[in-house]
MARNUSE-146426 format. One record per residue (C-alpha): x, y, z. Coordinates in steps of 0.2 Angstrom, whole numbers. Layout:
// residues N
(node (X,Y,Z))
...
END
This chain:
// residues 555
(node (-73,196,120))
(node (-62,185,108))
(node (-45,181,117))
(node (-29,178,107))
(node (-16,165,107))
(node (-2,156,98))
(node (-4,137,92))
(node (12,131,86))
(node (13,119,71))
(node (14,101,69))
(node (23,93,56))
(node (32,101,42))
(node (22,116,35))
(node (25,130,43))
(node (41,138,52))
(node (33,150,64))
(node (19,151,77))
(node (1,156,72))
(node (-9,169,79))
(node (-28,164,83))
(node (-40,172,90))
(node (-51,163,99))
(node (-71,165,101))
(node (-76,164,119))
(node (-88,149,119))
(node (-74,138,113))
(node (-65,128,126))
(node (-44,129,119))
(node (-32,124,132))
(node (-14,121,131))
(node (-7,109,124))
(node (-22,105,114))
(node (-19,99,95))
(node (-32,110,83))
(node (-34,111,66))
(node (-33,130,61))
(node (-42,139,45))
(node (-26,151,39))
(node (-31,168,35))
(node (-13,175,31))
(node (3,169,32))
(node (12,183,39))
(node (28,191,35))
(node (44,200,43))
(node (35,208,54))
(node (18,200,56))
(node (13,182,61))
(node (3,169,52))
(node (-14,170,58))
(node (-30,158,57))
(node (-46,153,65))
(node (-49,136,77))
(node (-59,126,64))
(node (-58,110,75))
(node (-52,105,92))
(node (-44,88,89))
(node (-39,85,108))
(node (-24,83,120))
(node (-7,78,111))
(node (-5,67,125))
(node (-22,58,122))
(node (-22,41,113))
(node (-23,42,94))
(node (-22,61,92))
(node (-6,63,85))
(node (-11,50,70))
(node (-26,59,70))
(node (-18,79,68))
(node (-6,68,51))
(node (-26,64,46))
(node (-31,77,46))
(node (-14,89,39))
(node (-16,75,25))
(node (-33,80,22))
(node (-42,65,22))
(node (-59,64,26))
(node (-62,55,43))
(node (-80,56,44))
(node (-95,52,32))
(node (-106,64,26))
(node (-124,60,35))
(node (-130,61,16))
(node (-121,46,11))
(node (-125,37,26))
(node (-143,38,22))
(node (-140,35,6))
(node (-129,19,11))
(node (-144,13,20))
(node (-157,12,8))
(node (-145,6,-3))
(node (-144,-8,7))
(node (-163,-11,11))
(node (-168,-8,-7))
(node (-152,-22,-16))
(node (-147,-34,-3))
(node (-162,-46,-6))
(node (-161,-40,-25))
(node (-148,-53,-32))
(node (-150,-46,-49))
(node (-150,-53,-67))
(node (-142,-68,-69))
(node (-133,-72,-52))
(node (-130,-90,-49))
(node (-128,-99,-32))
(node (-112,-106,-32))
(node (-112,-108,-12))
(node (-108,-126,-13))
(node (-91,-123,-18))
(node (-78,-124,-5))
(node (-73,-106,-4))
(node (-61,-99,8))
(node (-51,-81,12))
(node (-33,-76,17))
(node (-29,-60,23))
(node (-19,-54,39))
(node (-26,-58,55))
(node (-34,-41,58))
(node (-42,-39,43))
(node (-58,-31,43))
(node (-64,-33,26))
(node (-64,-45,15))
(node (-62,-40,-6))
(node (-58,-57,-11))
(node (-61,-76,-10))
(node (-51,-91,-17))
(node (-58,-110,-23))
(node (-51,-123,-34))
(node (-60,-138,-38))
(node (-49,-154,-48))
(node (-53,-157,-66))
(node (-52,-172,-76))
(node (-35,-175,-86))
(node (-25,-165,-71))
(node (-32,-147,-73))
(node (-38,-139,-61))
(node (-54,-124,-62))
(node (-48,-107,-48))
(node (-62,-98,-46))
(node (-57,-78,-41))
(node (-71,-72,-32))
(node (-72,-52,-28))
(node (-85,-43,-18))
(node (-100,-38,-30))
(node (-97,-20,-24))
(node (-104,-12,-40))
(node (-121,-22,-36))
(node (-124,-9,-20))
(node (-114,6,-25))
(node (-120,13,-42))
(node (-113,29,-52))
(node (-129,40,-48))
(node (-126,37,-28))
(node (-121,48,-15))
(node (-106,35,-9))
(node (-98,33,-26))
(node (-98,51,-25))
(node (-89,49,-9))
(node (-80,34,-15))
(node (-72,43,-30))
(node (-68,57,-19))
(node (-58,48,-8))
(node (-51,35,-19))
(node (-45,22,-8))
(node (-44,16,9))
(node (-32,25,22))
(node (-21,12,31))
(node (-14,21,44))
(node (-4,15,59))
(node (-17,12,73))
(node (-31,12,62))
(node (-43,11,45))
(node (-50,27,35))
(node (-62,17,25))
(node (-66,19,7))
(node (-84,15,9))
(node (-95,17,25))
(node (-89,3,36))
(node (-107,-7,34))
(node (-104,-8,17))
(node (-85,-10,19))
(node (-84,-22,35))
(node (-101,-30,32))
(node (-113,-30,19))
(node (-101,-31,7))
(node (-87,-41,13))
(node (-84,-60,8))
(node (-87,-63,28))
(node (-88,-83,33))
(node (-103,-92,36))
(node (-114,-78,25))
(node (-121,-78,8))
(node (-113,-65,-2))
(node (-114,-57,-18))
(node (-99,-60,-29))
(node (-91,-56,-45))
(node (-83,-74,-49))
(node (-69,-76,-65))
(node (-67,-94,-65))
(node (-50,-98,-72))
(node (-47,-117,-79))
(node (-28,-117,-79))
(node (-18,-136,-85))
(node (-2,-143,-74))
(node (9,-128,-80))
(node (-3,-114,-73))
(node (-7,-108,-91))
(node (-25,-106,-96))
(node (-38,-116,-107))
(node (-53,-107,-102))
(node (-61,-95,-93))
(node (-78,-87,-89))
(node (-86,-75,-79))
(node (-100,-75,-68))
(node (-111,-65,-56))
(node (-113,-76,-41))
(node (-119,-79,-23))
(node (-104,-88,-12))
(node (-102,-93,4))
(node (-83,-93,10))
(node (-80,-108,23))
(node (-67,-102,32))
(node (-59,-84,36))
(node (-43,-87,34))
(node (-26,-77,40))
(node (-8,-80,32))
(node (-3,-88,47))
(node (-14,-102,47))
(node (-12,-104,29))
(node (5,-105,29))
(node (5,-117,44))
(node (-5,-129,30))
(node (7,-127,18))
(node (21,-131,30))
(node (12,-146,36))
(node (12,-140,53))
(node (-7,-140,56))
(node (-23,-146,48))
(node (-40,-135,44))
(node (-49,-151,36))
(node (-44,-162,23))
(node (-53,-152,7))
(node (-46,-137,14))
(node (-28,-143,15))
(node (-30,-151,-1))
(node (-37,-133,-10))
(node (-20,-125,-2))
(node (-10,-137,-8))
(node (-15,-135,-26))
(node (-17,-117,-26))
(node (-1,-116,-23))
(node (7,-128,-33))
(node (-3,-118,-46))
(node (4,-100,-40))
(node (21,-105,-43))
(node (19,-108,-60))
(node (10,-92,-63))
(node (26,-83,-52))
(node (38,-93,-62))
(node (29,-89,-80))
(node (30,-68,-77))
(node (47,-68,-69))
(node (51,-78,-85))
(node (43,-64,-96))
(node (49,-49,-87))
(node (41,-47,-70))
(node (52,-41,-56))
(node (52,-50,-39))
(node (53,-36,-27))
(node (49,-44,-10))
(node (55,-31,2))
(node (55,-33,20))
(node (41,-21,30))
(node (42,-13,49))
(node (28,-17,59))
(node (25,-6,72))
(node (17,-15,87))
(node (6,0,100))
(node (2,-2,117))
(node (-16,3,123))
(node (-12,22,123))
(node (-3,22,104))
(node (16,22,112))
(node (27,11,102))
(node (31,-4,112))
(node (40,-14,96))
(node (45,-12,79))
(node (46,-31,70))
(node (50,-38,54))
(node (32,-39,47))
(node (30,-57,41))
(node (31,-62,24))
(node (23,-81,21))
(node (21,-88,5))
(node (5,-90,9))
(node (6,-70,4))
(node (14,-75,-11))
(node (-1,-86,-16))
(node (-13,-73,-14))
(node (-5,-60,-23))
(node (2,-72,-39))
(node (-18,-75,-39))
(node (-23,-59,-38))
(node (-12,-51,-51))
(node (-15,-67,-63))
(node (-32,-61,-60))
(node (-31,-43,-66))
(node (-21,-45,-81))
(node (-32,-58,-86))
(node (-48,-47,-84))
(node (-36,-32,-90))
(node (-33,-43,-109))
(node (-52,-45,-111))
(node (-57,-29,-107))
(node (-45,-23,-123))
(node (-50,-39,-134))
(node (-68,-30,-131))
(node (-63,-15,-135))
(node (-69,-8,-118))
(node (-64,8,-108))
(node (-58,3,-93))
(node (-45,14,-80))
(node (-27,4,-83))
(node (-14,4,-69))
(node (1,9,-80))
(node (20,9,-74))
(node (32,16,-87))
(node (49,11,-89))
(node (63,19,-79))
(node (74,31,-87))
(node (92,31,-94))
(node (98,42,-81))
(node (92,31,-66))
(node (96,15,-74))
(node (114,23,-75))
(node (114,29,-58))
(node (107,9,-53))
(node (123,3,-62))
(node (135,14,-52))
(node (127,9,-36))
(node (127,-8,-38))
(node (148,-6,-42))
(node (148,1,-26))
(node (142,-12,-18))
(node (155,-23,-27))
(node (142,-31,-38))
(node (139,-35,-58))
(node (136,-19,-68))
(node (120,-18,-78))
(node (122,-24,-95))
(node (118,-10,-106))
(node (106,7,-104))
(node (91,-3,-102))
(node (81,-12,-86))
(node (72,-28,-87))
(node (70,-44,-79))
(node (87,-53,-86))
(node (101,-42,-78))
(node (89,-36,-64))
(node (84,-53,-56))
(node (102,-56,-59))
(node (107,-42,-51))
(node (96,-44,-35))
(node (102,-64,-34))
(node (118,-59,-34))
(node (118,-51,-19))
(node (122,-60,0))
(node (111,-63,12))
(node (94,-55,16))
(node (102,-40,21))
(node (109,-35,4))
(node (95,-41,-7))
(node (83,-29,4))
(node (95,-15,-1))
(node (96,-19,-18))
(node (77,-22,-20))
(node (76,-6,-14))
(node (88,1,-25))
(node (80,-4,-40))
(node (62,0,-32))
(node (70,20,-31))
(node (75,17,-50))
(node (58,13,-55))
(node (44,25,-61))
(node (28,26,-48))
(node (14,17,-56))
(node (-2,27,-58))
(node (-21,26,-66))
(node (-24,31,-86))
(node (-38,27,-97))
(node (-26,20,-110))
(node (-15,6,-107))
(node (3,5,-110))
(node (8,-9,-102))
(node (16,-13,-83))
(node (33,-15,-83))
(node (35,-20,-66))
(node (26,-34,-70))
(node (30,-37,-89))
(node (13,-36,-91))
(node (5,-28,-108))
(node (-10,-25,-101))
(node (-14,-24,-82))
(node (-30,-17,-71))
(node (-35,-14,-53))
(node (-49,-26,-51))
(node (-48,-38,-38))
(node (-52,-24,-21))
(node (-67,-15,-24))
(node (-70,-13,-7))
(node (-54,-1,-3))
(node (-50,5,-21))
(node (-61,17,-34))
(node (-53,10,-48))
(node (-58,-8,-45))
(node (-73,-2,-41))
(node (-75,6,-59))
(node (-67,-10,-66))
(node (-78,-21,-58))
(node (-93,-9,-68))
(node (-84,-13,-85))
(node (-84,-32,-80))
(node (-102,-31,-76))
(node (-107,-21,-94))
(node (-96,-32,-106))
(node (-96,-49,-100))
(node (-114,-48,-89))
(node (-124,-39,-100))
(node (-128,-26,-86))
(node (-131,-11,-97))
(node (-135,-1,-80))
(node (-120,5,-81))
(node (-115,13,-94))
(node (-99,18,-100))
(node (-88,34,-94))
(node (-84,45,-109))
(node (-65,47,-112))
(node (-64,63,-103))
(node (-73,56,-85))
(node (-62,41,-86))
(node (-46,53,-89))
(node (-52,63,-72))
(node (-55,50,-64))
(node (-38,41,-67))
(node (-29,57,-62))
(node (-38,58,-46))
(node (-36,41,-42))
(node (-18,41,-44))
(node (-17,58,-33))
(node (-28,51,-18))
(node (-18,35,-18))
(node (-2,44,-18))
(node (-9,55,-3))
(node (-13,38,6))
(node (3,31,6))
(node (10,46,13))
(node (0,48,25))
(node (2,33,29))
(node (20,34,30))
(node (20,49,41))
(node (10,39,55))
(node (23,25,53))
(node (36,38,55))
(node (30,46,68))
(node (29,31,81))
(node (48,26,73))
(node (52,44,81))
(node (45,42,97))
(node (50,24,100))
(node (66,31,96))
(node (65,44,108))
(node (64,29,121))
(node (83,24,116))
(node (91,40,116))
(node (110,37,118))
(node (110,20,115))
(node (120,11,98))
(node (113,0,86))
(node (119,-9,71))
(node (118,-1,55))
(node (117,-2,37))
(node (120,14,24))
(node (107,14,14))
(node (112,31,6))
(node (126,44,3))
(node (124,63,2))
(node (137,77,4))
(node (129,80,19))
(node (130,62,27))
(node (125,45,27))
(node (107,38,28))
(node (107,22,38))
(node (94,9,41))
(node (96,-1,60))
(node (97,-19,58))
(node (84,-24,70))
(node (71,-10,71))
(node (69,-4,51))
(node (72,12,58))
(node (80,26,46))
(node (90,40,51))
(node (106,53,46))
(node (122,52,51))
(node (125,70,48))
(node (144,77,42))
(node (144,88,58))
(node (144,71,69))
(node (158,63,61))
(node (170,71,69))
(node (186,61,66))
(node (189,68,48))
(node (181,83,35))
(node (171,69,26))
(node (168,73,7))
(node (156,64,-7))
(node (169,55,-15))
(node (169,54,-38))
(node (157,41,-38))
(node (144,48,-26))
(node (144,32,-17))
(node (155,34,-1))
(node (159,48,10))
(node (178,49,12))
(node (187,57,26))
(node (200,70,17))
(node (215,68,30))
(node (211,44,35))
(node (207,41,19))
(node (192,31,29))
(node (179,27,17))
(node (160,25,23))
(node (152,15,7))
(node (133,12,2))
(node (130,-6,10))
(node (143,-5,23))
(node (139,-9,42))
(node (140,3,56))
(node (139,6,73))
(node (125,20,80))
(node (122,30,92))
(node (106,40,94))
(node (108,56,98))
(node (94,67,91))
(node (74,65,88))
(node (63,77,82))
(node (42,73,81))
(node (37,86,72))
(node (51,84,58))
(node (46,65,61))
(node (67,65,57))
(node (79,55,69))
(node (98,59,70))
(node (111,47,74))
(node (131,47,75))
(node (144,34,70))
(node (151,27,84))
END
C-alpha cells in the first residue's frame, strides 16, 4: 500500500508543500532532499502533487544542497552508459591515429597557466625569439575535434549540455572526464594532440604572420597563476627559458591589452568571492578571489587568439558560430549617466557608450572600491553576449569579428569552431559544414545552456554566502550601496562580497522614499539621504536558504 506525504520545496519555484505518494519499496525519510515528477499543481483547495523520481539524500549530508540546485537547474550530472562506450572506443580507435598532416612540435618549450585546481587543461602557451626582435607565440588548444566527431554519441551529449558546469564544490563536465581531464587535456610531461595558430607578432604586439598547424605538443610544466605571477614579480625562478618565455609573453600581452583598449575594448576587471568549504561543504571563508597579471596574460592571449581565428574564418568565407555582444541601449546608457552623477562623477558624453568616456569614466573613480562599483555599473549597462551564425561584431571588446575557440574541452562552440579550423585551413573535409539552419540551432542552444550554467552556478555561490551568513547573525559589517529601490537599499559587505537588502521596513528612523533621481533613498521628516556608493554600517538580521536572500539593517 502506497503511503502519502508532504515534501516541502527547495528554492524558488513553488509556494506550497507537495503531496506524494510514496511506493512501498522506496526508502523516504525525513528530512530527505528528493527530486519530484509534478503531476498537478493544485489549486485553492487541493495541493500540488507529484511522484519521487529520485532520492538525492539527507539535507544535512555533504554536497547535497549543491546537488538538489543541479538538479532544480536541470543539468545533467551523469553520462549516458551510451556515450561512455562510445567515449571509449573513441579513444582506442584515434589516440594512436595522429591523423593527416600532424607535426611533432614537442621540442618546443611549452607550458600551461590556469588556477591551481584546474583539472583540465584547453590551452598551452610558447614563444620562441625571432631574428630582428620579433618574437613567434604559438596558441596551442586541445585537438578536441580529433576524438570527438559530429556522428558520435558524445557531441551529441556535448551539444546537449553546452558547456561545463562550474559549480561551488565541484565540476559538471562537458565531456566525459577521460576525455576532459585526460586524454584530452594539454597535461605535462605527455604527448598531446593539439590544434596550434602560431602567431609572429614584431616589438609592438602587432602581427606579420601567421599559420596554423595540427600538431603533437608536450607542455613542460603545469603551471598555476600563482607561480606565474611569482616569475613575473621576480620573487621565484622555474628555470631560465621558462622565465625568460614569461617575461616575453608578457611584454607582448601588454601591447595586445593596450592595442584593444586603444580601439574600443572595455577593461572590466571586477573583483570575485571565492567561497573557501570545509570537508562537509560548510562555508568556512569567503575571500577576494586573486586576480594576477599573470591572469591578464593568458586572457589578452586567448582573446587575440579568437579574434584572429574569427577574421580568417570570414576572409574564407566560412560558417562558423560567432560570440556576438550588441551595443547597449539609449535607455541604459541614460540611466549609466545619472548613476555616475550620483556618485559625484563626470557625466557621459552623449547618448552613446564606447571606450573613450567609459575607460574615462571607470579611471575617474577612487580607489578599488569605486571602480568595482562602477565596473559593475557599466557591466549592468551592457547587453549579455550570446552565440549567432552571423557575425556583428563584439562590443565589449571593440572587436569586428570575434569567436569561442580557444576551450573546446568545456565549450560546444569551440568545439564547433575548432571543426571550421580543421576544414578551411587543414584540409580536413571530415567534417563538413553545418548548414545555416543547424548552425542557427546550435547558437540558440549554446547561448541558452551557458546562460543556465552561470546561474546555476550563481545559486550554489549563493547558497554557501546564505549560510555562512547564518553563522553571523546579529553581528555588523561595513557596507557599500550597491543599489537603490523604493523598497531599500542593496548593499554589498566590504570584506565578505556578500549582497544583501536593507529593506524600508528596517529603517526605522525616518518614512524613506526614492528620491527624483532614483539614486538615493531620503528620509521624508531628516532629510537623511542614503546614496548609491555610500558607506554603511550593517547588521545581519535575517537569512533565508531556500530564498538564498539575506536581510540586513542599517545600524
Amino acid at each position: 500500500m502506497k503511503r502519502q506525504v508532504y515534501l516541502a520545496p527547495l528554492g524558488r519555484g513553488l509556494l506550497g508543500d507537495v503531496l506524494i505518494q510514496i511506493a512501498p519499496d522506496m526508502e523516504v525519510d525525513e528530512g530527505d532532499v528528493a527530486i519530484v515528477n509534478l503531476r498537478s499543481y493544485g489549486d485553492a483547495r487541493l495541493p500540488p502533487t507529484g511522484r519521487v523520481e529520485r532520492v538525492l539524500g539527507r539535507l544535512s549530508d555533504p554536497g547535497v544542497d549543491v546537488l538538489a540546485i543541479a538538479c532544480e537547474s536541470e543539468l545533467p550530472i551523469e553520462f549516458p552508459p551510451d556515450v561512455l562506450s562510445a567515449t571509449e572506443k573513441a579513444i582506442s580507435a584515434r589516440v594512436s591515429d595522429p591523423g593527416i598532416r600532424r607535426i611533432d612540435r614537442s621540442s618546443l618549450l611549452c607550458f600551461t597557466i590556469d588556477p591551481s585546481d584546474a583539472q583540465d587543461h584547453d590551452d598551452a602557451l610558447s614563444i620562441v625569439e625571432l631574428k630582428g626582435g620579433s618574437v613567434e607565440v604559438g596558441v596551442h588548444i586541445a585537438d578536441v575535434a580529433h576524438f570527438v566527431r559530429p556522428e558520435d554519441p558524445m557531441d551529441a551529449e556535448a551539444r546537449e549540455r553546452g558547456t561545463s558546469v562550474y559549480l561551488v564544490d565541484r565540476v559538471i563536465p562537458m565531456l566525459p572526464p577521460v576525455l576532459s581531464t585526460e586524454v584530452c587535456s594539454l597535461n605535462p610531461e605527455v604527448r598531446r594532440f593539439a590544434i596550434s595558430l602560431f602567431l609572429e607578432l614584431d616589438q609592438n604586439g602587432s602581427i606579420k604572420n601567421r599559420r596554423y598547424e595540427r600538431t603533437v605538443i608536450e607542455c613542460r610544466y603545469a603551471l598555476s597563476y600563482g607561480e606565474a605571477q611569482a616569475v613575473l614579480d621576480k620573487r621565484s625562478s622555474i628555470s631560465q627559458d621558462v622565465d625568460r618565455a614569461l617575461f616575453l609573453l608578457d611584454q607582448h600581452a601588454k601591447c595586445i591589452r593596450s592595442e584593444r583598449r586603444a580601439r574600443g575594448g572595455l577593461d572590466l576587471d571586477l573583483p570575485e568571492a571565492k567561497v573557501v568549504l570545509d570537508e562537509n561543504g560548510f562555508p568556512i571563508e569567503i575571500q577576494r578571489r586573486e586576480r594576477y597579471e599573470s591572469h591578464r596574460l593568458v586572457e589578452d592571449f586567448m582573446i587575440f587568439a579568437n579574434e584572429v581565428v574569427a577574421t580568417d574564418l570570414c576572409a574564407h568565407g566560412a560558417r562558423a558560430l560567432f560570440r556576438v555582444h550588441e551595443p547597449p541601449t539609449a535607455e541604459s546608457v541614460e540611466e549609466l549617466a545619472e548613476a555616475m552623477s550620483a556618485l559625484g562623477l563626470q557625466r557621459l558624453r552623449g547618448k552613446s557608450l564606447d571606450a573613450s568616456n567609459v575607460q574615462a569614466l571607470i579611471d575617474s573613480a577612487n580607489g578599488i572600491e569605486q571602480k568595482a562599483l562602477v565596473s559593475s555599473l557599466v557591466l549592468r549597462t551592457l547587453q549579455r553576449a550570446r552565440y549567432d551564425k552571423d557575425n556583428i561584431g563584439h562590443f565589449g571588446l571593440g572587436s569586428d569579428a570575434y569567436v569561442h575557440f580557444t576551450s573546446p574541452i568545456r565549450r560546444y562552440p569551440d568545439l564547433v569552431v575548432q571543426r571550421a579550423v580543421a576544414a578551411t585551413f587543414l584540409g580536413d573535409e571530415g567534417f563538413g559544414d553545418l548548414g545555416s539552419e543547424a548552425l542557427k540551432v546550435t547558437a540558440e542552444l549554446a547561448s541558452a545552456r551557458e546562460q543556465r550554467a552561470v546561474e546555476a552556478e550563481r545559486e550554489t555561490v549563493a547558497l554557501k554566502k546564505v549560510e555562512f551568513m547564518e553563522a553571523r547573525l546579529g553581528e555588523t559589517f561595513p557596507a557599500r550601496i550597491t543599489g537603490v529601490t523604493s523598497f531599500g537599499l542593496f548593499v554589498t559587505l566590504d570584506e565578505y562580497f556578500v549582497d544583501g537588502l536593507v529593506h524600508v521596513r528596517s529603517m526605522e528612523d525616518d518614512f524613506y522614499q526614492v528620491s527624483e533621481g532614483k539614486w538615493s533613498l531620503v528620509g521624508e521628516r531628516t532629510g537623511n539621504r542614503h546614496t548609491l556608493g555610500d558607506h554603511l554600517e550593517v547588521q545581519v538580521i535575517r537569512v533565508d536558504k531556500e530564498a538564498r536572500h539575506i536581510d540586513f539593517s542599517y545600524v
